[in-house]
C-alpha positions in Angstrom: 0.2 43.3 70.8 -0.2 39.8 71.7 -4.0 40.8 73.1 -4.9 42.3 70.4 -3.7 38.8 67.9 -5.7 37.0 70.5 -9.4 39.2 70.4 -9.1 39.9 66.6 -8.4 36.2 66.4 -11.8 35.7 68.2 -14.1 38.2 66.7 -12.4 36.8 63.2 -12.1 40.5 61.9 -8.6 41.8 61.2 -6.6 44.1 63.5 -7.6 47.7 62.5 -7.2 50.1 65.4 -4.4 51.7 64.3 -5.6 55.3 62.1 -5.5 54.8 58.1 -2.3 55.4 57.3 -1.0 54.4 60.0 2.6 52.1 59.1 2.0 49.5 61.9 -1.6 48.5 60.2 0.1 46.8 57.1 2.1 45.0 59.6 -0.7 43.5 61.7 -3.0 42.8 58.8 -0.2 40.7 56.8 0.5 39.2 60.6 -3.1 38.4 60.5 -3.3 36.9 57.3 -0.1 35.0 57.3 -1.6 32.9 60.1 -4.6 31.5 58.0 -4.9 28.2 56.6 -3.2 27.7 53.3 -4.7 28.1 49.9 -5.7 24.7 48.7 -4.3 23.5 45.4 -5.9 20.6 43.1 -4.2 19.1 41.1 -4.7 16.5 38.5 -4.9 12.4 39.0 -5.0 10.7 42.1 -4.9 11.4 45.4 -1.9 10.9 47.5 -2.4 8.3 50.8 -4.4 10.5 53.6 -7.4 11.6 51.2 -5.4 15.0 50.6 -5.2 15.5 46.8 -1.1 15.8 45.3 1.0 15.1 42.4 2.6 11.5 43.7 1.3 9.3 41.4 1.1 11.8 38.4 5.1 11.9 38.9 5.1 8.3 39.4 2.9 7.9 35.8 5.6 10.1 33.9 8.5 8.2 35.1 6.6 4.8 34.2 6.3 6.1 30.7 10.0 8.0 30.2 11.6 4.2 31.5 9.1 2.7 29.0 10.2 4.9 26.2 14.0 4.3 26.9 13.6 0.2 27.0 11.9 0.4 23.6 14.6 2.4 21.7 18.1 0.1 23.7 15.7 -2.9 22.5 16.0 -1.5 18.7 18.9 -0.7 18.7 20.0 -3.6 20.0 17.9 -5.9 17.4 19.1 -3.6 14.4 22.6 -4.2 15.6 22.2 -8.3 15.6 20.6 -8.1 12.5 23.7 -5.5 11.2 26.5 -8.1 12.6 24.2 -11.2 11.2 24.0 -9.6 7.7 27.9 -8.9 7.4 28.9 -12.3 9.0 26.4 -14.3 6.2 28.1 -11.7 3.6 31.5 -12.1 4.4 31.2 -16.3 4.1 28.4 -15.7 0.8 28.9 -14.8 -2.9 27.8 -12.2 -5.3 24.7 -12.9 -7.2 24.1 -11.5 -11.1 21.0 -12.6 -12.9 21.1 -11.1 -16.5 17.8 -10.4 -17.9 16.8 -12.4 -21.1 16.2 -9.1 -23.0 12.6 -9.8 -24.7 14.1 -10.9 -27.5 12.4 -14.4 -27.9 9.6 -16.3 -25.9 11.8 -17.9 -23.6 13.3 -14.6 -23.2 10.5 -12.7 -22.3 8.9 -16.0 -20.2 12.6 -16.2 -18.5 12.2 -12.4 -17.2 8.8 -12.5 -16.6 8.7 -15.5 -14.4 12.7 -15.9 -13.2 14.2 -12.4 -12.8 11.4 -9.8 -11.9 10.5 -11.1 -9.0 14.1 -12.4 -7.5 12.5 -15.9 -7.8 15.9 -16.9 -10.0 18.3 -15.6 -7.3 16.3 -17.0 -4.5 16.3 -20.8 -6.0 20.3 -20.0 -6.8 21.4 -19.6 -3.2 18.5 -22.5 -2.2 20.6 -24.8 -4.8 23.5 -23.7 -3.3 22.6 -24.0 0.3 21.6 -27.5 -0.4 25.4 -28.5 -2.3 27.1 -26.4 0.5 25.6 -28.9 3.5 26.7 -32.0 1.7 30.4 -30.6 0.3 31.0 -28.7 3.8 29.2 -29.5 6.4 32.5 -29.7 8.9 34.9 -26.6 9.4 37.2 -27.5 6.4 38.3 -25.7 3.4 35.9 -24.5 1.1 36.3 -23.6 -2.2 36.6 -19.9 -3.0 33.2 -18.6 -4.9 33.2 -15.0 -5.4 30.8 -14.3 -7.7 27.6 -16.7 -9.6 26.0 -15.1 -13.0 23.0 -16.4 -14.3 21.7 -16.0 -17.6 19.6 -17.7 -20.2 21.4 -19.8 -22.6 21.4 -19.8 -26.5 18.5 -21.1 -28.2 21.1 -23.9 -30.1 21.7 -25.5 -26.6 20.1 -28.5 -26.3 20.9 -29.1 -22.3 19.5 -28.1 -19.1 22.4 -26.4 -17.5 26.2 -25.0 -18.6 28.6 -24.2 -16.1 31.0 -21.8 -17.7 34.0 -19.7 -16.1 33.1 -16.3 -16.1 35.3 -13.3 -15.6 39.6 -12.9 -15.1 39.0 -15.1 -11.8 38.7 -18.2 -11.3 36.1 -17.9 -8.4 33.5 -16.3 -11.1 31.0 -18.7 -12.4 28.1 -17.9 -15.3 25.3 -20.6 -15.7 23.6 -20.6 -18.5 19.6 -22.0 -18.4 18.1 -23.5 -21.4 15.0 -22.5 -22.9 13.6 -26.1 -22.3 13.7 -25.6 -18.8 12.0 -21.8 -19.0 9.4 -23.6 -21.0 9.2 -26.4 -18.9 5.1 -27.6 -17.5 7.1 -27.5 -13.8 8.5 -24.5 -14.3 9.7 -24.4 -10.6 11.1 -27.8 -9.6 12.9 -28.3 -13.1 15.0 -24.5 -12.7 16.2 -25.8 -9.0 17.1 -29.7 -10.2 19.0 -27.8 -13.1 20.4 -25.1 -10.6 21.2 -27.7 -8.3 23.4 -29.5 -10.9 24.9 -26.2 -11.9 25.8 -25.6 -8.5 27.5 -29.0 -7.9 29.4 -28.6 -10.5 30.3 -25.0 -9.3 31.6 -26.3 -5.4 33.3 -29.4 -6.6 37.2 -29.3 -7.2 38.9 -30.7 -10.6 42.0 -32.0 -9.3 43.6 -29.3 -11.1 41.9 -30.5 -14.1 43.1 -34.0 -14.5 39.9 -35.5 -12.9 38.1 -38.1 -14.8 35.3 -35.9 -16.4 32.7 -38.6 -15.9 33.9 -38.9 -12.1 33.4 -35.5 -11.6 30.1 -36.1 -13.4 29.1 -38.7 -11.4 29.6 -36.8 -7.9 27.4 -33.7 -9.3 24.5 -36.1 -10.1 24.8 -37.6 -6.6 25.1 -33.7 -5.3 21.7 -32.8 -7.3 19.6 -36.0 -7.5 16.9 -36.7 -4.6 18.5 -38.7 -2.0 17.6 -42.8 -2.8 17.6 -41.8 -6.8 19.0 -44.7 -8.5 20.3 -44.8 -12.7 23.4 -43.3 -14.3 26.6 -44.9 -15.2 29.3 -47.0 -13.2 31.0 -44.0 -12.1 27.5 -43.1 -10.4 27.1 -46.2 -9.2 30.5 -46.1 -7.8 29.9 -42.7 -6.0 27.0 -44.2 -4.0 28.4 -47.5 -3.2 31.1 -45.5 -1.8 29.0 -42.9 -0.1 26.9 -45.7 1.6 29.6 -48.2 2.6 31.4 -45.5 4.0 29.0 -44.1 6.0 28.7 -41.1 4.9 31.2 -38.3 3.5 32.7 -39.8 1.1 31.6 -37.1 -1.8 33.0 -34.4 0.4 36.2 -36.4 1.7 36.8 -36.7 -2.1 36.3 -33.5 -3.1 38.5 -31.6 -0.4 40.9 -34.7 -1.7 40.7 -33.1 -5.2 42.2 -30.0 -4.8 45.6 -31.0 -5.0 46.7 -33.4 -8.4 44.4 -35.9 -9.2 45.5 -39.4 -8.2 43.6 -42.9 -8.3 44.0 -43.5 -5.3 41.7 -40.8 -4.0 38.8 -42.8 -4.2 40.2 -45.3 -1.8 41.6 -43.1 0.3 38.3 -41.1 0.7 36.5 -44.4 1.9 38.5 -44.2 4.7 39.6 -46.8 7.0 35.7 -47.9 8.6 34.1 -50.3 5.9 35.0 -54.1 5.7 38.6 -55.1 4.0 36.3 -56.3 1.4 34.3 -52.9 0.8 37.8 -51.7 0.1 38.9 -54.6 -1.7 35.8 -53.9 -3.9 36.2 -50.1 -4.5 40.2 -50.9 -6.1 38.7 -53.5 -8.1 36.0 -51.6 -9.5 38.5 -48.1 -9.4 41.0 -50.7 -11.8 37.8 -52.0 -14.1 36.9 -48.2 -15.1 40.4 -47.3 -15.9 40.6 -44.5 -13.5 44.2 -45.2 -12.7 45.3 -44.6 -16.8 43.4 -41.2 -16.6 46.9 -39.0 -15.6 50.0 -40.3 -16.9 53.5 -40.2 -15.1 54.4 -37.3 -17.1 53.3 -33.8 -17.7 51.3 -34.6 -20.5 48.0 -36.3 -19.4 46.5 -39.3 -21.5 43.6 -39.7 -23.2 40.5 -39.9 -20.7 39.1 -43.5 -20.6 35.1 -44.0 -21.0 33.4 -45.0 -17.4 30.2 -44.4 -18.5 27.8 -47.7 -19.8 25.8 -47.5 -21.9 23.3 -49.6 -24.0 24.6 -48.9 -27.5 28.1 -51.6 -27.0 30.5 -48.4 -25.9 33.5 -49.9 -24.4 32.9 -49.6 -20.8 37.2 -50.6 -19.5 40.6 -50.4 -21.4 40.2 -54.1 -22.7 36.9 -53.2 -24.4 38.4 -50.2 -25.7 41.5 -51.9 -27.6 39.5 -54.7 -28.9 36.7 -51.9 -30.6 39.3 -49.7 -31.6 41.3 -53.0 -33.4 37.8 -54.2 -35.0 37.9 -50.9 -36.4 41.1 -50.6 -38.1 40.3 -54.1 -39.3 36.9 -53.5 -40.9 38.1 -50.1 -42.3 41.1 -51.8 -44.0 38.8 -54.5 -45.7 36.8 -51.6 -47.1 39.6 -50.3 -48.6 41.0 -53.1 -50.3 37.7 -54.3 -51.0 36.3 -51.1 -52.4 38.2 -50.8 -55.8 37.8 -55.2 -56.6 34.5 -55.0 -56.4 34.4 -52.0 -59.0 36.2 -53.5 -60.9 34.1 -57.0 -60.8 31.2 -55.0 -61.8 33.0 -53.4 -64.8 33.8 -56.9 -66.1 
């Protein structure tokens, strides 16, 4: 048999010397056949190393892609689940946001949705105002006050100021500002809604002292919160608020503030200097605390006193206690003379 391989391997003819039929010839002829060189198989892209054509690299191309493929979904989900713990961390510290629409009834109604509340420009120049109070009052890890929830609507057409800042709803973390129509209407739209906003917002974050702060003190602090930084004007309380703020370097609105949660005392103001400035800074801040009668604001009892005037002004208001006593006795004295004067001269003239 082994011959036979050999000769029909040389002639190159298959083995057939067995009759048809024959069950041995199936054998030798798949013998014969077995031994040939295999089929050659092409397959697609490159060629393996050694010329001969293979699948290497087209395995090598899918496996490229499929890690491809995973990396760009873990790097989505991992960016949707930053932006996920990002949005509930600024929500949990945030507040809730209303802006009532005007309702068309007036101009300023229509120009207030139109402009303001459409387009979330009204919201977005809210939390800007806020932002900016929010650095100032808090910029440490202290205690802020609790704001749950701002509204912001237009206010009546009979109010004849820029901003209100009203308590709004059975909490007392709920706020409502009402804008006037003068600032709706106003040629700078823009800048005069976020100076207004900005005021309402000061007034929003800062503490009352349980509502026996001086209301021009607390005025004062909100027009330091909202004006641009280096404004000058206002009253002596203003003046007073940034005297303090610059001698004590810095602070001194938001030491007094956190200070003004508890019971308002006069001595607050000195305290919230702090120990830094020059005996005489200090020395100067209880004089001029004494001269605008901040100390006779609160009485000793549970019924507080009348609030004295801080505020200047150019029309001869009484300005400290003294001034206030000797108005108030020039007063009584003028209106008695009128009295007795009144029916003499009538008399005179009926003569």
């Amino acid at each position: 048999m082994a011959e036979l391989e050999r000769s029909a391997a040389a002639t190159g003819s298959p083995l057939d010397l067995d009759p048809p039929g024959h069950p041995c010839g199936r054998l030798i002829d798949y013998i014969y056949v077995s031994k040939q060189a295999p089929p050659v198989v092409i397959h697609g892209g490159a060629s393996p190393p050694g010329g001969l054509p293979g699948g290497g690299a087209s395995g090598g191309a899918a496996s490229q892609i499929s890690s491809s493929v995973v990396a760009v979904r873990l790097t989505t989900f991992v960016v949707f689940a930053v932006l996920s713990l990002w949005a509930n961390h600024e929500a949990s510290k945030g507040f809730q946001v209303a802006v009532l629409s005007g309702g068309g009834g007036t101009a300023a109604a229509r120009r207030f949705d139109l402009m303001f509340v459409s387009n979330g420009r009204a919201a977005r120049a809210l939390l800007s105002a806020s932002g900016a109070v929010e650095r100032v009052l808090f910029s440490g890890a202290g205690e802020r006050k609790r704001v749950d929830r701002v509204t912001l609507q237009l206010a009546p057409a009979e109010f004849s100021g820029d901003v209100a800042v009203l308590r709004g709803g059975p909490a007392e973390s709920e706020f409502t500002l009402q804008l006037s129509s003068r600032v709706v209407f106003s040629c700078d739209g823009g800048s005069a809604m976020a100076a207004a906003l900005r005021r309402g917002m000061a007034e929003v974050w800062l503490w009352d002292g349980q509502g026996a702060a001086p209301p021009d003190l607390l005025d004062a602090m909100a027009e330091f919160l909202s004006a641009p930084q280096g404004a000058a004007g206002g009253g002596a309380a203003a003046r007073l608020v940034r005297r303090c703020e610059g001698d004590s370097g810095g602070g001194f609105v938001a030491r007094l503030n956190v200070a003004m949660k508890g019971r308002w005392r006069p001595e607050m103001v000195a305290e919230a200097v702090g120990s830094s400035p020059a005996t005489a800074c200090r020395a100067s801040v209880s004089s001029a605390v004494e001269s605008l009668g901040l100390e006779t604001t609160v009485g000793r009892g549970p019924a507080p006193r009348r609030h004295v005037m801080l505020r200047a002004s150019a029309n001869g208001l009484p300005t400290t206690p003294l001034e206030a006593r000797e108005r108030e006795r020039g007063e009584r004295y003028w209106a008695s003379l009128l009295i007795w004067a009144g029916p003499n001269i009538g008399r005179a003239f009926r003569s």
